[in-house]
C-alpha positions in Angstrom: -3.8 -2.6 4.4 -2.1 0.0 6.3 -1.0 2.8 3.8 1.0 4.7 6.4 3.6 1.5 7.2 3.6 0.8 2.9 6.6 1.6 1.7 6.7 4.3 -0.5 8.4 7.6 -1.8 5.7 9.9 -1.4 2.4 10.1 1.0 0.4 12.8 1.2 -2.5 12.5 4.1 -5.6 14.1 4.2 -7.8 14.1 6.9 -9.8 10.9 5.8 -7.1 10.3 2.6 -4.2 8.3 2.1 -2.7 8.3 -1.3 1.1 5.9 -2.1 3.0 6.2 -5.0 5.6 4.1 -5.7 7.8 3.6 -8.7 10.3 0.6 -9.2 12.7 -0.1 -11.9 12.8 -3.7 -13.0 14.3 -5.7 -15.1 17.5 -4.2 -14.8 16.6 -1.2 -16.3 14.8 -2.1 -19.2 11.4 -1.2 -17.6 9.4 1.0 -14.8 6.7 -0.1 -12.2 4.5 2.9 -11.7 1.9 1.6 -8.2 -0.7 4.0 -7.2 -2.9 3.4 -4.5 -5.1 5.4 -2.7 -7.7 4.8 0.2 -10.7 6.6 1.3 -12.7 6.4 4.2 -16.3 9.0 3.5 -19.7 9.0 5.1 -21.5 6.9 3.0 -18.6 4.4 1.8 -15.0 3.1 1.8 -12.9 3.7 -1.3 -9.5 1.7 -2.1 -8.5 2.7 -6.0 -4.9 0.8 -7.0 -3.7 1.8 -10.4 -0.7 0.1 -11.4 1.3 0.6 -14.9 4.0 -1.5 -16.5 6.7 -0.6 -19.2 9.3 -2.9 -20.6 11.3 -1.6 -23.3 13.0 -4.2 -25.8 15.0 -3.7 -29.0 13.0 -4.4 -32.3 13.6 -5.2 -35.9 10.6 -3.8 -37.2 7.3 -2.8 -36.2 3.9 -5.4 -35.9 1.0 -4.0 -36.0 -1.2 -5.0 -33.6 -4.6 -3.9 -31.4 -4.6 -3.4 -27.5 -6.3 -5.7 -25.3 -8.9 -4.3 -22.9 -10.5 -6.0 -20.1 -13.5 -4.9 -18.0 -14.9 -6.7 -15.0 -17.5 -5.2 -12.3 -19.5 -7.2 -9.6 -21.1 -5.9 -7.1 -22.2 -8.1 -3.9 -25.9 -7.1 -2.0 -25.2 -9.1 1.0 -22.1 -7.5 1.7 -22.5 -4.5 0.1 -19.0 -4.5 -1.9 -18.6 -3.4 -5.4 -15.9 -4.1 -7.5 -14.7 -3.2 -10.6 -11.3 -3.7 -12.4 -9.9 -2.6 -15.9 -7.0 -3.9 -17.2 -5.3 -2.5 -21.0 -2.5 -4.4 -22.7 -0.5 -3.7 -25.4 2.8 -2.0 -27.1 4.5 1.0 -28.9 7.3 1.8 -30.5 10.1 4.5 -30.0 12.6 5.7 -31.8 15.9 5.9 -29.6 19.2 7.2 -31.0 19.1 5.1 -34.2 17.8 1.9 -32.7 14.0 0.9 -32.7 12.4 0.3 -29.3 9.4 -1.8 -28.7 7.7 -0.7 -25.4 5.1 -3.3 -24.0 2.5 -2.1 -21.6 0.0 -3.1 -18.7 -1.9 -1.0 -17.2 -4.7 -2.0 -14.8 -7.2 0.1 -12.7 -8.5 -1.8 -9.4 -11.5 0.0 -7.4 -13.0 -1.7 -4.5 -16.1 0.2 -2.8 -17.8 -0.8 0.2 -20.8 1.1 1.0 -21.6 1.8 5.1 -25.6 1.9 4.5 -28.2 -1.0 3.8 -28.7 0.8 0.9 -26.3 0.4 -2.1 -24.9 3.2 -4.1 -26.5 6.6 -4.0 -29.7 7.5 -6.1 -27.9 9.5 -9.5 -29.8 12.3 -10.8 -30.8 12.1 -14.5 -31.0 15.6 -16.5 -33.4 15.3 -19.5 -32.8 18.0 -22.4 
């Protein structure tokens, strides 16, 4: 994708950066698109990082009481050396606005997709023993 054509409101280059943010109201009003997305080009590895975030308010009676639902996925491919790994969250919370009770319902999701230059996979970590 070419980050520099994207639309967007803000971009802010670095020499081997390019970061978008965009932010969208939908719903006529009654919510916010937040899109992050941010590409990086390093010695050892390509980087592209998307966070996106949803909010939809609604009106509400009362409030449920309920948990938020989190989901993790990570692969990483040997042949072609690409590692992925994604993290979505899911759920609600309630404001108080004027005298009215608002429900707000979230998504948020984290996207990073890593592609490493070198036969060998990611870098060695270093492990500190106390």
């Amino acid at each position: 994708m070419n980050f520099k054509n994207a639309m967007s409101h803000e971009l802010k280059d670095s020499p081997m950066r390019d970061i978008v943010h965009k932010t969208t109201g939908i719903l006529q009003g009654r919510g916010k698109l937040v899109t992050l997305r941010e590409h990086a080009e390093e010695k050892e590895s390509i980087t592209d990082v998307r966070k996106n975030f949803i909010y939809i308010a609604s009106e509400a009676q009362a409030q449920e009481e309920s948990q938020p639902k989190v989901h993790i996925k990570k692969s990483f491919d040997s042949v072609t050396r690409d590692e992925k790994f994604l993290f979505r969250v899911k759920g609600h919370f309630y404001v108080n606005h004027g005298r009215r009770l608002m429900k707000v319902d979230y998504a948020h999701s984290l996207r990073i997709n890593l592609h490493w230059k070198s036969k060998t996979s990611s870098p060695k970590k270093t492990v500190t023993m106390a």
